[in-house]
N, C-alpha and C positions, 0 to 999 in steps of 0.2 A: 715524515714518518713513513715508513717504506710500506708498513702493515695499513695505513689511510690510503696511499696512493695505488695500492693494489685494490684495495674492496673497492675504491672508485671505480676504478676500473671492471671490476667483475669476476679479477680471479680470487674467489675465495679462498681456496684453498690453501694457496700460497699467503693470503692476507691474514689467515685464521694463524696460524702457523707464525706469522713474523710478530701480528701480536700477542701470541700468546709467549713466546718470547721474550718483546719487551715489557711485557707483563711480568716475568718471572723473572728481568731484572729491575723490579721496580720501577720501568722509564715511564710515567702517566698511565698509572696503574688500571684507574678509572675508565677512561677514556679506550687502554688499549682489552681493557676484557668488555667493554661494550661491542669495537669494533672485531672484536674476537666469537663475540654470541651471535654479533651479528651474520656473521661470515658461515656461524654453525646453520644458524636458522637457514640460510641459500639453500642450503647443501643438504638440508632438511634432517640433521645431526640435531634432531630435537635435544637427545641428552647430556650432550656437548654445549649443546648452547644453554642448558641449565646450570651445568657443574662452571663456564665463565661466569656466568651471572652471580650463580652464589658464593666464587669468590672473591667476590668485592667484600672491599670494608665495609664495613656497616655504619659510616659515619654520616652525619646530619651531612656533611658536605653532597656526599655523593649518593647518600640512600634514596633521593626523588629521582636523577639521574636513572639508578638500577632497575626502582618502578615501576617509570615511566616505559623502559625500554622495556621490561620483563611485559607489560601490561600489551604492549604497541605489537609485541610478539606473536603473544599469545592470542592475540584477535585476528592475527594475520594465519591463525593456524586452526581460524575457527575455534577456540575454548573461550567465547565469549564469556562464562558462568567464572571461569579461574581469573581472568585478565577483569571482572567487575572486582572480584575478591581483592586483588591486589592494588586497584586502584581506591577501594575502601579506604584501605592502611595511608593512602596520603592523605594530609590533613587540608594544608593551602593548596589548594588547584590551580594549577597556571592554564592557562587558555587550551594548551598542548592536550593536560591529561582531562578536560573541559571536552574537547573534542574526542577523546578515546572513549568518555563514559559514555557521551552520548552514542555513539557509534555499538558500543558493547549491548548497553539496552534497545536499543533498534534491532540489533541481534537478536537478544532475548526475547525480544516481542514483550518487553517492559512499557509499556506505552504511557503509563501511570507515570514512570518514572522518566520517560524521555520528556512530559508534558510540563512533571517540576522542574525541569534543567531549561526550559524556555527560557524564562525571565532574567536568569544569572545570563546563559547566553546573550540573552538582548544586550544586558547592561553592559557587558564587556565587548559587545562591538565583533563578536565570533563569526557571525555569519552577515550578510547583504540581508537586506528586508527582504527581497525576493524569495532570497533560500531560508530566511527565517520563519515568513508567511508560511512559506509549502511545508515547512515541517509541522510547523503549530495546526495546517490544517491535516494530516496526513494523522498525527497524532490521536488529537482532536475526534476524527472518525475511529480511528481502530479505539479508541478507549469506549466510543459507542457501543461500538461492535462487539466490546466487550462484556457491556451490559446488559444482552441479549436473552439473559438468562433469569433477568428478577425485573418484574417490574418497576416494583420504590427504586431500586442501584439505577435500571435508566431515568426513570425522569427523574432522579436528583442530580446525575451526569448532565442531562437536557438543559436542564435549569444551571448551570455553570457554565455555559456553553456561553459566551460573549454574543452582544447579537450583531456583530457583525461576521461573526460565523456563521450563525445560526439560518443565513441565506445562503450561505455556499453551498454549492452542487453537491462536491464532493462529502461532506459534514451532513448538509441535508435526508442524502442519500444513504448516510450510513443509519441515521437517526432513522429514517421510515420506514428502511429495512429492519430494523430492530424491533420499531414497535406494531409492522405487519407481523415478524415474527412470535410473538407476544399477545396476539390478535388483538392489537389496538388499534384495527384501522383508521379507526376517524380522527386519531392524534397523528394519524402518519400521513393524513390526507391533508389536513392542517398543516403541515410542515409543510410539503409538497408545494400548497401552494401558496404560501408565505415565500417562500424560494424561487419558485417562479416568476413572480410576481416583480421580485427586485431584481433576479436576474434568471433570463431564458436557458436553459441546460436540457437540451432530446434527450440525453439520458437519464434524468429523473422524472421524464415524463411517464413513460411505461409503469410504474409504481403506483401509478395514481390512479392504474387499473386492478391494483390487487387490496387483499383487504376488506373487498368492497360489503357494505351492510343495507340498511335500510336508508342509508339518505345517498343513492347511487344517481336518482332521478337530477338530484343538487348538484353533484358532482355533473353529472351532464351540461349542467347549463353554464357549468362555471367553461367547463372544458371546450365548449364550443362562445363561448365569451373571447377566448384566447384565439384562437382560429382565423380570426381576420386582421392577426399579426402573426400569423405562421401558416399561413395555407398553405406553404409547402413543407410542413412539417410532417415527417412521413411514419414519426412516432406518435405524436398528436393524433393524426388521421387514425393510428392502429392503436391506438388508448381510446378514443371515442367510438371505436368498433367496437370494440371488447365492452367499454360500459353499456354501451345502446344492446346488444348480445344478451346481457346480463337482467334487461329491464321484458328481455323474450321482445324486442324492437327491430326485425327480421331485417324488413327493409332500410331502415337506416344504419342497420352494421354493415350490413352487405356493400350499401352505397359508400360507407368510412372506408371500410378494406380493401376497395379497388381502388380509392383514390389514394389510399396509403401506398397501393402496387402501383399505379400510376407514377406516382412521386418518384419510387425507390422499388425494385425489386425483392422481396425478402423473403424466407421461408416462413417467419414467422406469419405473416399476409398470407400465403397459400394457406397455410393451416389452420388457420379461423376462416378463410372459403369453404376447406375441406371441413370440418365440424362442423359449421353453419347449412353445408350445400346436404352433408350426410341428416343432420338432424329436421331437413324436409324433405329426404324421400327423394334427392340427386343425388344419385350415386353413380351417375358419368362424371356432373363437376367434382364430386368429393372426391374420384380415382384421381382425375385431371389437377388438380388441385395440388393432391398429394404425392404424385411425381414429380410436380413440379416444385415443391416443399422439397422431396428430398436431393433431385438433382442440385437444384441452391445450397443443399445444405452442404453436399459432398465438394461443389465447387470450394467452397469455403473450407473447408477441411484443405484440399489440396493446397491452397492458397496458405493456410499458416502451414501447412506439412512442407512448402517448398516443391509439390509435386513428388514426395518421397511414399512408397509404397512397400508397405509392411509385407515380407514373403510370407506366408503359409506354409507350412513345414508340415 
């Protein structure tokens, strides 16, 4: 079919053109207005690639055919909310439109709904466990993340929560951000270090400097318990500044923060120098500090900017 081996190839326009011809002599009617919307969609003939679509038959044959394509389109053009609409209207989901939904709600930021399409997924063998896992845990978090707003809605999410998620980093972290937000420290602290415990993540450590209330002294001990299996943890080191800071414990924040500089260079580590050095009355180390805070900080700007420098106009 002359209108197949063109879209193969790339030239639309010639392809759109040849099928919609054999289209309008009935030759694989189906077949030639898909690869006909198809050819519209390149060409970004959005209303062209509507007016092929809708004149398909409307038969049980080819109506999941229309769907599917109408649905697969339509997300490829960003109208996530139109392309869930039309994937409603089919009833058995083949794997195909299985994969579109999911993809549409990850759009939407449906995360409710990408979390019930797990399990059909699993069953039907859609994804690798690898990419089944990262979904379930990416979900997982943002449906957290979602219940940031009512205390009952998070801990009843929390508590659904499998507990072999419930140690992950990534899940962990969404959780104790939520319920710091919420000022629930001591359940976010709990978390923290329930997750730590089963598995080591620097980046959930910091967290288990926020929050903080009356039982900080505890968290201290716990936090330096860990310590002599991460001494070169250079988040650890600047999490146990910040609690010992917190306890008005001068010299042993002081002593965490340079070993946390020591470890790793950061701004953050100058700037608990700098507030630590200013709130005694050093205000050479707090200036020193703080330059040194900001030059890190702008290296790192550069560094994700590519070295790119905004003109001033």
């Amino acid at each position: 079919m002359e209108g197949v081996q063109a879209y193969l190839e790339g030239r639309y326009g010639r392809a759109e053109r040849a099928a919609a011809q054999a289209f309008a002599l009935d030759h694989a009617k189906a077949l030639s207005a898909v690869i006909a919307a198809r050819c519209a969609h390149e060409m970004r003939a959005f209303d062209a690639r509507d007016r092929h679509l809708a004149g398909m038959d409307e038969e049980a044959s080819t109506e999941y055919l229309r769907r599917i394509t109408q649905a697969e389109l339509l997300l490829d053009e960003r109208r996530y909310l139109d392309a869930l609409a039309v994937l409603e209207q089919i009833k058995d989901k083949h794997t195909a439109a299985l994969r579109l939904e999911l993809k549409a709600h990850q759009l939407a930021r449906n995360w409710d709904r990408v979390e019930a399409l797990l399990p059909q997924l699993d069953r039907r063998n859609v994804y690798d466990p690898v990419a089944l896992a990262q979904l379930r845990r990416t979900a997982t978090a943002e449906v957290l993340k979602r219940r940031a707003l009512d205390m009952q809605q998070l801990r009843e999410a929390w508590q659904k929560v499998p507990a072999e998620l419930k140690s992950d980093g990534l899940v962990a972290r969404a959780a104790a951000e939520s319920f710091i937000q919420l000022g629930a420290g001591a359940e976010a602290h709990r978390i923290i270090e329930n997750s730590l415990e089963s598995h080591w993540d620097s980046q959930l450590v910091p967290l288990y400097a926020e929050g903080l209330d009356e039982n900080t002294v505890e968290q201290i001990q716990k936090a330096e318990a860990w310590l002599p299996s991460h001494t070169r943890d250079a988040a650890l080191l600047l999490t146990l500044g910040r609690l010992c800071a917190h306890e008005s414990l001068w010299g042993k924040a002081k002593s965490y923060f340079e070993a946390s500089l020591a470890v790793e260079s950061s701004h953050s580590a100058h700037l608990e120098l700098a507030r630590l050095a200013r709130s005694t009355g050093k205000e050479d180390d707090a200036g020193r500090h703080s330059e040194a805070a900001m030059h890190l900080a702008l290296a790192q700007l550069e560094e994700v900017t590519g070295g790119r420098r905004r003109r001033l106009l």
